[in-house]
Backbone as a ProteinNet text record, in pm:
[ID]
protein_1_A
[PRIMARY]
XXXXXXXXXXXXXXXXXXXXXXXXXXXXXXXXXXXXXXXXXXXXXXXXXXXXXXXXXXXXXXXXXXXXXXXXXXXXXXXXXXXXXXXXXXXXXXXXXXXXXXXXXXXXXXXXXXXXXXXXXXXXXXXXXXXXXXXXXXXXXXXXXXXXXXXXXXXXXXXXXXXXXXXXXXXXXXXXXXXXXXXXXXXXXXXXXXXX
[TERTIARY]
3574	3547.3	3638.5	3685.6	3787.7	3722.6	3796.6	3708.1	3707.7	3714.7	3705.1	3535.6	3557.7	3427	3349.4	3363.9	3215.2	3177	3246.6	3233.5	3166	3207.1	3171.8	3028.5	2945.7	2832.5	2736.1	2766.5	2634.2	2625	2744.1	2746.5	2722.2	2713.9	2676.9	2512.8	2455.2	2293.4	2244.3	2336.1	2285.5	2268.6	2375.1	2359.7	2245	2210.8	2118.3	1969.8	1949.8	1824.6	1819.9	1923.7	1938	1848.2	1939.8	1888.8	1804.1	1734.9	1567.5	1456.4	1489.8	1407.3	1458.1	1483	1540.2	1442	1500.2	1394.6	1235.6	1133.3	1082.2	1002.3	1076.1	1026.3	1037.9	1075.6	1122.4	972.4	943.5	845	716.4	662.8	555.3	523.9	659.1	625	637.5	691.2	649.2	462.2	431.2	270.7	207.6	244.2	192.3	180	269.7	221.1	186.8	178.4	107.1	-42.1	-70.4	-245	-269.3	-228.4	-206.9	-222.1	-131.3	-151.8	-282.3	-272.4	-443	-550.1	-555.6	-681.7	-684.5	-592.3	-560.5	-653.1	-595.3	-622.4	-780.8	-800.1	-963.1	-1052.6	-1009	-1098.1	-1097.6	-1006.1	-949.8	-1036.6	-1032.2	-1167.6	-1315.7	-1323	-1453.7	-1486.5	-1425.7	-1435.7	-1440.3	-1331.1	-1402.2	-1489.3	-1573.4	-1649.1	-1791.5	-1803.9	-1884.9	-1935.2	-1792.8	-1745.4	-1835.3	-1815.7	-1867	-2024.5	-2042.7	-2194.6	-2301.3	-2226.7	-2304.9	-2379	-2476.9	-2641.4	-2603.2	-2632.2	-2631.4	-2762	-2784	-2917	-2951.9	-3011.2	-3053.8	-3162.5	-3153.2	-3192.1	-3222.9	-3363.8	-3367.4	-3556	-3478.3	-3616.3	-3689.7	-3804.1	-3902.5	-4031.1	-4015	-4149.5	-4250.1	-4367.7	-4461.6	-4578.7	-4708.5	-4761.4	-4763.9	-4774.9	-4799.1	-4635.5	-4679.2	-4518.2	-4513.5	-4533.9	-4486.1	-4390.9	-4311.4	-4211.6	-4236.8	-4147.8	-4121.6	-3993.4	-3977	-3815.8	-3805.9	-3772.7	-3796.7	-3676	-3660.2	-3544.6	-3588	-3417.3	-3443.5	-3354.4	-3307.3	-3226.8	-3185.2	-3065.1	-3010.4	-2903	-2841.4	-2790.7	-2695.6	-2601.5	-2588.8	-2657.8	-2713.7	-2758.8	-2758.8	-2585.6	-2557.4	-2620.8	-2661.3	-2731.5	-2855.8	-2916.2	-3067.6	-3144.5	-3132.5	-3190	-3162.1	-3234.6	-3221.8	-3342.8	-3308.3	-3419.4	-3481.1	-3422.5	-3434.7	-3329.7	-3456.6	-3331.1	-3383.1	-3292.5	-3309.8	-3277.1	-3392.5	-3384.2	-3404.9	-3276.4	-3251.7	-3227.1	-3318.1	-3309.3	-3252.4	-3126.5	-3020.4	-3032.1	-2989.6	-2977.9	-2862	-2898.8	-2782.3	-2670.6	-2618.8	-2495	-2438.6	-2333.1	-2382.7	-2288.1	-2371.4	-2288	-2402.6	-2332.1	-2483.2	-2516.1	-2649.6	-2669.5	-2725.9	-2692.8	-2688.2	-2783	-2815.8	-2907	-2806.4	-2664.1	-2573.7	-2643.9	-2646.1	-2666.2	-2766.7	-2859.4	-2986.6	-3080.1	-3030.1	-3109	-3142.9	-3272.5	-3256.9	-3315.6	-3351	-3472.7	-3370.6	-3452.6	-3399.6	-3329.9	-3218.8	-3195	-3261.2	-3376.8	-3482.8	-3575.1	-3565.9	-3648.4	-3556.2	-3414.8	-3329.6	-3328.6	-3287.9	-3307.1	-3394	-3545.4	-3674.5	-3661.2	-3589.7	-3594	-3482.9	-3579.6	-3465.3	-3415.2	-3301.4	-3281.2	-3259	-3356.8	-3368.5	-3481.7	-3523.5	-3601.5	-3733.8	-3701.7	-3854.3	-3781.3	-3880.2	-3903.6	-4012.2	-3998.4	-4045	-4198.1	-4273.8	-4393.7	-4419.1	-4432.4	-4403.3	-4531.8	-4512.9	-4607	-4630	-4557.1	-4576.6	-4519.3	-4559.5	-4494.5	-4331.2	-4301.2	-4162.3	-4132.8	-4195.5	-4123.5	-4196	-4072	-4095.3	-4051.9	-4057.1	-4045.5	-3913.6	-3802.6	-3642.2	-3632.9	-3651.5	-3642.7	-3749.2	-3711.8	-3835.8	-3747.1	-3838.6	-3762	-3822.1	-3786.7	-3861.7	-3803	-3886.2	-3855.1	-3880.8	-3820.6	-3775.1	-3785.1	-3663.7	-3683.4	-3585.6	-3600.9	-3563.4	-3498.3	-3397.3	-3339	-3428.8	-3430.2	-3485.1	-3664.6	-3618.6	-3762.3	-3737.1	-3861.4	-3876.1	-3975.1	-3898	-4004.4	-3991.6	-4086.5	-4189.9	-4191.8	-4133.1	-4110.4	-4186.8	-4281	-4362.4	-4257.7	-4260.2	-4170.6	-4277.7	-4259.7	-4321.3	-4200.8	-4299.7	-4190.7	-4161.4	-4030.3	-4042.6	-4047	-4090.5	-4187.6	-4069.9	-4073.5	-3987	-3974.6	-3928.5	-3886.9	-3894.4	-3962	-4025.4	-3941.4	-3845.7	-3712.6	-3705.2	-3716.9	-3688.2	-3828.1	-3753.8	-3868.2	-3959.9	-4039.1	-4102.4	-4035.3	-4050.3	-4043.9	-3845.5	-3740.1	-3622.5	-3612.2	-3704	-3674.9	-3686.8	-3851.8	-3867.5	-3778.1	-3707.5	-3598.3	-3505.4	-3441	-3335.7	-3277.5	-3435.2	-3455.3	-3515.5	-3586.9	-3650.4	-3486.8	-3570.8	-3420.9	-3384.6	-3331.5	-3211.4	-3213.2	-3090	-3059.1	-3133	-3182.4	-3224.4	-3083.1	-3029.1	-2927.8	-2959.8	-2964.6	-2993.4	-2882.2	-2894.3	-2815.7	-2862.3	-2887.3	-2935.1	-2827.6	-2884.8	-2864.8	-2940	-2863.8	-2885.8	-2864.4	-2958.1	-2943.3	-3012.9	-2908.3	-2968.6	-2921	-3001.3	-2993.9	-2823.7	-2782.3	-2614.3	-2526.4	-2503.9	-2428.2	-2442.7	-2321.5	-2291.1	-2393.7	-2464	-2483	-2425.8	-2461.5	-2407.3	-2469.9	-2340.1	-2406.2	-2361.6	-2387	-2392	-2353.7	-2275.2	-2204.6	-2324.5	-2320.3	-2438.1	-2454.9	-2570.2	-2623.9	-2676.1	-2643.2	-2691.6	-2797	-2947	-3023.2	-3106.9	-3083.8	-3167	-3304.5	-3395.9	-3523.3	-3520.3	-3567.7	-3620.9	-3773.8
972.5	865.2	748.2	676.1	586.5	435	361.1	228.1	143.3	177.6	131.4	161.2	361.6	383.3	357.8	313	239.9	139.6	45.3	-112.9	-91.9	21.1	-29.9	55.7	167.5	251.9	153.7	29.6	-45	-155.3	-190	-326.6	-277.1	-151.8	-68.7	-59.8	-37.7	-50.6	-217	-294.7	-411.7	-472	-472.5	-513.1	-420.8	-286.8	-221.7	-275.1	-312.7	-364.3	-476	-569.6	-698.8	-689.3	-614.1	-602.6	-596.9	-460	-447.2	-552.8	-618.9	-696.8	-808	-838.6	-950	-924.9	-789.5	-732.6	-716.5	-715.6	-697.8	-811.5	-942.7	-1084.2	-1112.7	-1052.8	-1110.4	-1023.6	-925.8	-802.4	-845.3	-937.2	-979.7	-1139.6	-1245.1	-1359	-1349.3	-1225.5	-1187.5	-1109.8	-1074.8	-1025.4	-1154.7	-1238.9	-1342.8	-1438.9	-1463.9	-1518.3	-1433.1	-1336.3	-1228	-1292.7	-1251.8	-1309.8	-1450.9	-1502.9	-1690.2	-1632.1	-1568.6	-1608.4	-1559.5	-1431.4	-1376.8	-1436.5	-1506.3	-1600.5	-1715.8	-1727.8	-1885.7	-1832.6	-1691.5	-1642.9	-1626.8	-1582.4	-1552.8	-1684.6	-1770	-1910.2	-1944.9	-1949	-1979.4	-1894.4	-1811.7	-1727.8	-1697.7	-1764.9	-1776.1	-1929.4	-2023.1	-2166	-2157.1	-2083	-2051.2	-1971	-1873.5	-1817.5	-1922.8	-1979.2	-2104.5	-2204.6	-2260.6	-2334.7	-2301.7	-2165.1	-2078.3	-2063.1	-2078.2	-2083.3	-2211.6	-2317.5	-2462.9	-2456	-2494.1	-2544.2	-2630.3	-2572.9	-2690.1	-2697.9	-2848.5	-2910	-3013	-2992.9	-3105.3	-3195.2	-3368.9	-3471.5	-3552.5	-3564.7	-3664.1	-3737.5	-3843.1	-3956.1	-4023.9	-4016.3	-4117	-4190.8	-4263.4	-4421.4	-4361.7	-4352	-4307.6	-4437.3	-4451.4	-4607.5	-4676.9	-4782.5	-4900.2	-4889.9	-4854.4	-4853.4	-4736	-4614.6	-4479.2	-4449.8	-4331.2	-4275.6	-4122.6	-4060.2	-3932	-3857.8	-3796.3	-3728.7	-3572.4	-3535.6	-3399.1	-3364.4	-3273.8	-3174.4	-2990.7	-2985.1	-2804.4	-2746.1	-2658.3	-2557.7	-2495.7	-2514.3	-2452	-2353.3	-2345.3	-2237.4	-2192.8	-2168.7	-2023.2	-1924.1	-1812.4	-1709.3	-1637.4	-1621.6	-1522.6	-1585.1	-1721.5	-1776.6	-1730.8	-1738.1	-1672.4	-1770.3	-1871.3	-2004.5	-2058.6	-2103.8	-2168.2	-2220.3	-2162	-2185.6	-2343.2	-2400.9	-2545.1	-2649	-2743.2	-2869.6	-2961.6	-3063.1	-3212	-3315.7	-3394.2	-3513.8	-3638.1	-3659.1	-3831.5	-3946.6	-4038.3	-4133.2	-4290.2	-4287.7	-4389	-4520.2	-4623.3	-4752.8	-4748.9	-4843.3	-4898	-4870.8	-4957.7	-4975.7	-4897.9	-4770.1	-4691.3	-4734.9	-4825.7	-4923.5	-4949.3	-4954.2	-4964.1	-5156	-5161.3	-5330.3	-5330.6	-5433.2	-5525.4	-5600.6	-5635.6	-5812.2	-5909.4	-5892.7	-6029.2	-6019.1	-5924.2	-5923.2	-6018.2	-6044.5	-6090.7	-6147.7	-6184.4	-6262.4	-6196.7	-6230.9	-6156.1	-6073.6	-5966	-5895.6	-5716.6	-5676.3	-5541.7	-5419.2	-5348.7	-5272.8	-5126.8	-5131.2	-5053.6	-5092.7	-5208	-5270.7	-5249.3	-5300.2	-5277.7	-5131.4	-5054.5	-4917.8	-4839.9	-4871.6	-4814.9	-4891.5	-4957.3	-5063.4	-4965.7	-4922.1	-4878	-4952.7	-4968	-5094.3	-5029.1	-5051.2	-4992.2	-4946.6	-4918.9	-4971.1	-4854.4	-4728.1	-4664.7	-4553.5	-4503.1	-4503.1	-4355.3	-4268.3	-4091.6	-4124.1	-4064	-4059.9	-3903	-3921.6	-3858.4	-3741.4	-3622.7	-3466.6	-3386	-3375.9	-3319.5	-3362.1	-3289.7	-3328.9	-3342.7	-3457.8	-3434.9	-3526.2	-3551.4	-3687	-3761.4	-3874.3	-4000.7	-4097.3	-4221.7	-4235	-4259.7	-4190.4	-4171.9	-4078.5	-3979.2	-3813.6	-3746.2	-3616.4	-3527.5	-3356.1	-3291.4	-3138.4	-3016.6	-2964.4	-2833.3	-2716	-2626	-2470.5	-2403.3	-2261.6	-2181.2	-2211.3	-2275.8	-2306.8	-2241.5	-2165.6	-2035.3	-2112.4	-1976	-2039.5	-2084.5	-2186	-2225.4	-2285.8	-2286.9	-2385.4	-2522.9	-2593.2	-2776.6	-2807.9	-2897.1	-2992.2	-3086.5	-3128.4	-3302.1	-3351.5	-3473.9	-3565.8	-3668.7	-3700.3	-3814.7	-3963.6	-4095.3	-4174.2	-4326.8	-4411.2	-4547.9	-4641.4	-4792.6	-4849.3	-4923.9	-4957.5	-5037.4	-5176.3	-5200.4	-5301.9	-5431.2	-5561	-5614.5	-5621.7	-5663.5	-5712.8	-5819.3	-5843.4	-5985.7	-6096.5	-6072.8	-6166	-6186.5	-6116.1	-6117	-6229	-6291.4	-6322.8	-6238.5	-6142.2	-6068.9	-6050.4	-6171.2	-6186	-6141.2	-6227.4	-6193.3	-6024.6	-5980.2	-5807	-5719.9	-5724.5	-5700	-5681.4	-5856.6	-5861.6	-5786.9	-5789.4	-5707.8	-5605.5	-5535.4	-5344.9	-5323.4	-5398.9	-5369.5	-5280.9	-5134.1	-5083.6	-5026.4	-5031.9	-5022.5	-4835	-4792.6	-4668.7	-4615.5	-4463.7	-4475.2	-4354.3	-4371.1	-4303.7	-4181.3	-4068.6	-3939.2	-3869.1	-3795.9	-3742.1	-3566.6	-3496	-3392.9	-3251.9	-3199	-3066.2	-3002.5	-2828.9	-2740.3	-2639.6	-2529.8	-2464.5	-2309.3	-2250.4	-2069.7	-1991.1	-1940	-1819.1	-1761.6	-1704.4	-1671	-1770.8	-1883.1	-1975.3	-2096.3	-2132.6	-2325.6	-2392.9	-2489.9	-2587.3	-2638.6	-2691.8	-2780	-2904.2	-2983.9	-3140.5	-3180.4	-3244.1	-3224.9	-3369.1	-3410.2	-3566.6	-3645.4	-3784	-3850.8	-3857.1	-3896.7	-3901.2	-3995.3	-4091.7	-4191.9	-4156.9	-4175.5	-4111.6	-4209.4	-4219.8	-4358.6	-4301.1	-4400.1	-4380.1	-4415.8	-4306.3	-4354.3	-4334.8
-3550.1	-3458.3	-3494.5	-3349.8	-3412.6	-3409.5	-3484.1	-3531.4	-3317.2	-3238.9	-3129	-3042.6	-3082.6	-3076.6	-3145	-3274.2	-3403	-3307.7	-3293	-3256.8	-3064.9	-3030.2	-2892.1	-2892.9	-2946.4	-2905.7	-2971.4	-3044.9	-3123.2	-3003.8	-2976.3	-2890.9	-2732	-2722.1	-2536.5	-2546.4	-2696.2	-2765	-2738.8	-2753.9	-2756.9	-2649.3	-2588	-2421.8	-2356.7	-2387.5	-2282.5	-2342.1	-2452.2	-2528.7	-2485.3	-2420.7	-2416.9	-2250.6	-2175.7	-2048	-2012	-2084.7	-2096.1	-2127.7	-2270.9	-2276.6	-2140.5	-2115.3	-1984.2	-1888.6	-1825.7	-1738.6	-1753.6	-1855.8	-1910.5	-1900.4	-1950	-1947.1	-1797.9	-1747	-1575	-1479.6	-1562.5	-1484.8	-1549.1	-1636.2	-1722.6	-1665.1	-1640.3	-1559.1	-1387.8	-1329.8	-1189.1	-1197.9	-1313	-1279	-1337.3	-1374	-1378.9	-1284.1	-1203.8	-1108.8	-1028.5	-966.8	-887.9	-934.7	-1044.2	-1084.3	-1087.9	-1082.5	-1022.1	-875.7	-808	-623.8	-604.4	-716.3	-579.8	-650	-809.1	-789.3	-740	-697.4	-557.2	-420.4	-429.2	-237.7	-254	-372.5	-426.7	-418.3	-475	-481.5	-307.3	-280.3	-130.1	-35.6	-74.5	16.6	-17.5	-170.7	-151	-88.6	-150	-65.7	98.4	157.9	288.9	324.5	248.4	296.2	285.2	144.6	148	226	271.5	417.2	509.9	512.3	679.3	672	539	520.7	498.6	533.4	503.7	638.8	596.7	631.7	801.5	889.8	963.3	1026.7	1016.3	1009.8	1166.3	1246.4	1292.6	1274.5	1312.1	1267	1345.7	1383.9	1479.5	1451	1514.9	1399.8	1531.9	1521.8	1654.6	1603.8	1731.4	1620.7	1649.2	1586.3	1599.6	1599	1560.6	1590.6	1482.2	1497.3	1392.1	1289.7	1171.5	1067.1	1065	1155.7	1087.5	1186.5	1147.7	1235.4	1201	1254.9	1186.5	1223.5	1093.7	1043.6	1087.6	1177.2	1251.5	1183.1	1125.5	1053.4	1087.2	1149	1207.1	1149	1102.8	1031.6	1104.4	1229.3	1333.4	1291.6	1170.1	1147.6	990	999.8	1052.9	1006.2	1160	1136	973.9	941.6	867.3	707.2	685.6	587.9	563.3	708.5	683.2	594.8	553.1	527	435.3	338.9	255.6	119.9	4.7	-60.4	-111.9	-112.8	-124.9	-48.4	54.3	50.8	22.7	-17.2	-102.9	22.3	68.1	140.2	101.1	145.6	59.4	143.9	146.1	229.5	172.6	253	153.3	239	124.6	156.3	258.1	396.9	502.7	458.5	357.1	287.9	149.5	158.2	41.1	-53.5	-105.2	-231.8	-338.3	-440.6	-526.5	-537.5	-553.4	-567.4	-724.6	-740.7	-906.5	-902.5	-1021.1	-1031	-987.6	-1014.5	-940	-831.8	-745.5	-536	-554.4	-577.4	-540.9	-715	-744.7	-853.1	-973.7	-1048.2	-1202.3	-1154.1	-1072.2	-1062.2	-1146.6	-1229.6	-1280.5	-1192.9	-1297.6	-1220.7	-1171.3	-1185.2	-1202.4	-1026.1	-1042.4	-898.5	-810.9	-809.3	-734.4	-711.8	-790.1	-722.1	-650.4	-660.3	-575.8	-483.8	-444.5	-309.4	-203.1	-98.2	30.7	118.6	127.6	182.3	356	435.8	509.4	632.5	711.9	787	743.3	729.6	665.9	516.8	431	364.1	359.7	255.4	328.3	266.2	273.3	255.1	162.5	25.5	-36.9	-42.9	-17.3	13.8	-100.9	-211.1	-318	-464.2	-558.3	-736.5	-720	-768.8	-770.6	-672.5	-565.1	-422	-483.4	-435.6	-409.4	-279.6	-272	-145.8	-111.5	-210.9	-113.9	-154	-223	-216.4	-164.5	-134.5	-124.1	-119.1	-209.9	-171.2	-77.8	28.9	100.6	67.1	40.2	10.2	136.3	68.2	160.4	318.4	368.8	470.2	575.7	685.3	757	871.3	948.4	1054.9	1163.5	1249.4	1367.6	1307.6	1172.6	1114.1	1111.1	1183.7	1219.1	1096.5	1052.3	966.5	981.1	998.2	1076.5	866.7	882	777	800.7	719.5	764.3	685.4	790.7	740.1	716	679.1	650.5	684.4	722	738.1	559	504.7	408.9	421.2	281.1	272.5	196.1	224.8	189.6	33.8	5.9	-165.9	-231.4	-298.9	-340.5	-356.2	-342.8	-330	-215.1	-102	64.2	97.1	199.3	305.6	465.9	405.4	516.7	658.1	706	854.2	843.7	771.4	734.9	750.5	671.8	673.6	750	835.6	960.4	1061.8	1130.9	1199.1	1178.2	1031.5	1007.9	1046.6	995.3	1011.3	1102	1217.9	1361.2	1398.5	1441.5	1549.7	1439.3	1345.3	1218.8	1220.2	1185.8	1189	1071.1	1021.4	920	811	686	647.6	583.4	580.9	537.5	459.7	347.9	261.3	236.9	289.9	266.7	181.3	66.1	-85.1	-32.6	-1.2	27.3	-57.4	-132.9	-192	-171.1	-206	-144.8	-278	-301	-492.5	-422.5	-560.3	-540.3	-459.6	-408.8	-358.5	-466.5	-452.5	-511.2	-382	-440.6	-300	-230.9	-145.9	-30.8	-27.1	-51.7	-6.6	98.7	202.5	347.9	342.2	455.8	461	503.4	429.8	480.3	658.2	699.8	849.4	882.1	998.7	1034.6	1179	1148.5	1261.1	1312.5	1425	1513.1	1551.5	1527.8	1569	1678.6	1787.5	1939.9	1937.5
[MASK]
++++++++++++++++++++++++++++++++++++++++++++++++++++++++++++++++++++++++++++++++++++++++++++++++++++++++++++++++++++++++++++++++++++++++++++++++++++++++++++++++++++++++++++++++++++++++++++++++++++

């Protein structure tokens, strides 16, 4: 063998080892992103299948006598949900901003928060409500639930008659958590629902 062929069958080894590994690193960061796209397309389709499954709720509120009203909530769909094992009804202040003792004087931030700022106030049915939450179970498609409402009561800082005026008429704000076993919940965009 002549010293041309020594030098060239190690260095024809090196380049084809060279290639390989090349290829190799090129065939290991192409299945890498392959498993990046399809757990993109994966999240992506469970988020829309999720999507396709949020709660839609109707909401509609009427005066009933003296300070009561009531919160009629129907579970119009979708079919393919078949309902829902828990929802969370939350009845929010007018303005969804949080208030301080600056807003309104020394009063705690403890008082400030049980205060709805707002024209009624839920009338609490079982362990666990109070009068701005309340939770209903298993609740099925084309099921109405009658929400009993109060009117609220001013705040010892307010002047009565001031609050009354205010909230005579006043929209009432709704936040409703929907939850069904095997699904993430659904928190549903707040709702502004006029009492007729």
């Amino acid at each position: 063998m002549d010293t041309l062929t020594t030098l060239v069958i190690p260095l024809s080894a090196v380049a084809v080892a060279a290639v390989t590994t090349v290829a190799a690193v090129a065939a290991a960061c192409s299945a890498r992103r392959s498993a990046r796209s399809a757990a993109a397309m994966a999240a992506n389709d469970a988020a829309r299948r999720h999507e396709d499954l949020a709660p839609r709720i109707e909401l509609r509120a009427r005066q009933l006598h003296g300070d009561r009203a009531e919160l009629l909530l129907t579970l119009i769909g979708p079919d393919t949900l078949g309902g829902v094992d828990t929802l969370r009804v939350r009845v929010d202040d007018e303005h969804d901003q949080p208030r301080t003792p600056v807003t309104v004087g020394s009063y705690t931030q403890e008082e400030l928060d049980a205060q709805i700022w707002g024209p009624y106030r839920l009338t609490p049915t079982g362990p666990g409500d109070d009068r701005r939450t309340l939770t209903l179970t298993d609740v099925g498609i084309g099921a109405r639930r009658p929400l009993a409402l109060e009117r609220t009561t001013a705040p010892p800082w307010s002047d009565p008659e001031w609050w009354r005026h205010t909230y005579d008429g006043a929209p009432v704000f709704v936040t409703l958590t929907c939850h069904r076993d095997g699904h993430e919940p659904w928190s549903l965009p707040r709702r502004r629902v006029d009492v007729v």
